[in-house]
C-alpha positions in Angstrom: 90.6 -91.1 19.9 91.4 -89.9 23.4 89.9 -92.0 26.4 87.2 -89.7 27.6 85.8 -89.6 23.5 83.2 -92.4 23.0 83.3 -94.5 19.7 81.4 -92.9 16.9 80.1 -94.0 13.5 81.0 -92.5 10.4 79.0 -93.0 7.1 78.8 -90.8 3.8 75.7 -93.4 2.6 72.7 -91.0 2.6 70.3 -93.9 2.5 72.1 -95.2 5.3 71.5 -91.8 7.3 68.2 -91.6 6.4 67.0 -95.1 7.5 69.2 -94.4 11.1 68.2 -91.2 11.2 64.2 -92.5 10.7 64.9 -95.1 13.4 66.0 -91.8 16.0 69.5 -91.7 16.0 70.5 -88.6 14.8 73.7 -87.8 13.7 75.9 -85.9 16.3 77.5 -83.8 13.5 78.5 -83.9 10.5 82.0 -82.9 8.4 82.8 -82.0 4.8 85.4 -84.5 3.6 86.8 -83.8 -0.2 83.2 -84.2 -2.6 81.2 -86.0 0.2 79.9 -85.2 3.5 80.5 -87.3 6.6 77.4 -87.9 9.1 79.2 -89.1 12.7 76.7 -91.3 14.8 77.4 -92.3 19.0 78.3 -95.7 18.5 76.0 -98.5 19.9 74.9 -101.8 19.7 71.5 -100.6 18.6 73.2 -98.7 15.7 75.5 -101.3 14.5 72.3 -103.6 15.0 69.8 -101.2 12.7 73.8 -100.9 10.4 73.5 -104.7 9.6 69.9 -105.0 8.8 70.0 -101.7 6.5 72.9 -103.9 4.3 71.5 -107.0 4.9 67.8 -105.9 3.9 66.0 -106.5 6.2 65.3 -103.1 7.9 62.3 -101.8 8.0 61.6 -98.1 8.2 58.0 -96.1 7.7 58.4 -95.1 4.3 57.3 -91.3 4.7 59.5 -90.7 7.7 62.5 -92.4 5.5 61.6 -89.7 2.3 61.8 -86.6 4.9 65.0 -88.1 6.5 66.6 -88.2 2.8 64.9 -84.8 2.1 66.6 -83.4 5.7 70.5 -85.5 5.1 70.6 -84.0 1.3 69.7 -80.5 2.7 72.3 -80.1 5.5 75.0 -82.0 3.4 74.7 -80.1 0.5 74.2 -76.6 3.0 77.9 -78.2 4.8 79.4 -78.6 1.6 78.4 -75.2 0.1 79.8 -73.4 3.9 82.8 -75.5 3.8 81.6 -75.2 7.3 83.2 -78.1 9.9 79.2 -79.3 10.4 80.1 -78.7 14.2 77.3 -76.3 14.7 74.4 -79.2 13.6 
């Protein structure tokens, strides 16, 4: 990672991207890795915050915006995967 690159986070847990993604951060792109898709997220405190309640259950998300996140992730991973695309363009 050069210098002028700031930190990212990199998950391939859909749940995960669903619940950050329901919470507003949005992933910044995402990239086909072997059978999975990768969804990269700027770095922050707030997102390693939200990271550690998501595993440590105690995250709360509204539970229609968290279906339509997972409905959204599954689409543009599975649409990635199928372009062998580098998920750039997102």
């Amino acid at each position: 990672m050069s210098r002028a690159e700031s930190p990212r986070f990199t998950t391939a847990d859909l749940y995960l991207v669903a619940a950050l993604t329901s919470q507003g951060h949005n992933p910044e792109r995402l990239v086909p890795d072997d059978r999975r898709t990768l969804f990269v997220f700027a770095d922050s405190g707030e997102l390693r915050d939200l990271v550690a309640q998501y595993y440590g259950g105690s995250l709360q998300v509204d539970a229609l915006a968290f279906a339509e996140a997972v409905r959204r992730s599954k689409a543009a991973a599975i649409n990635i995967a199928g372009r062998g695309g580098t998920g750039n363009d997102r």
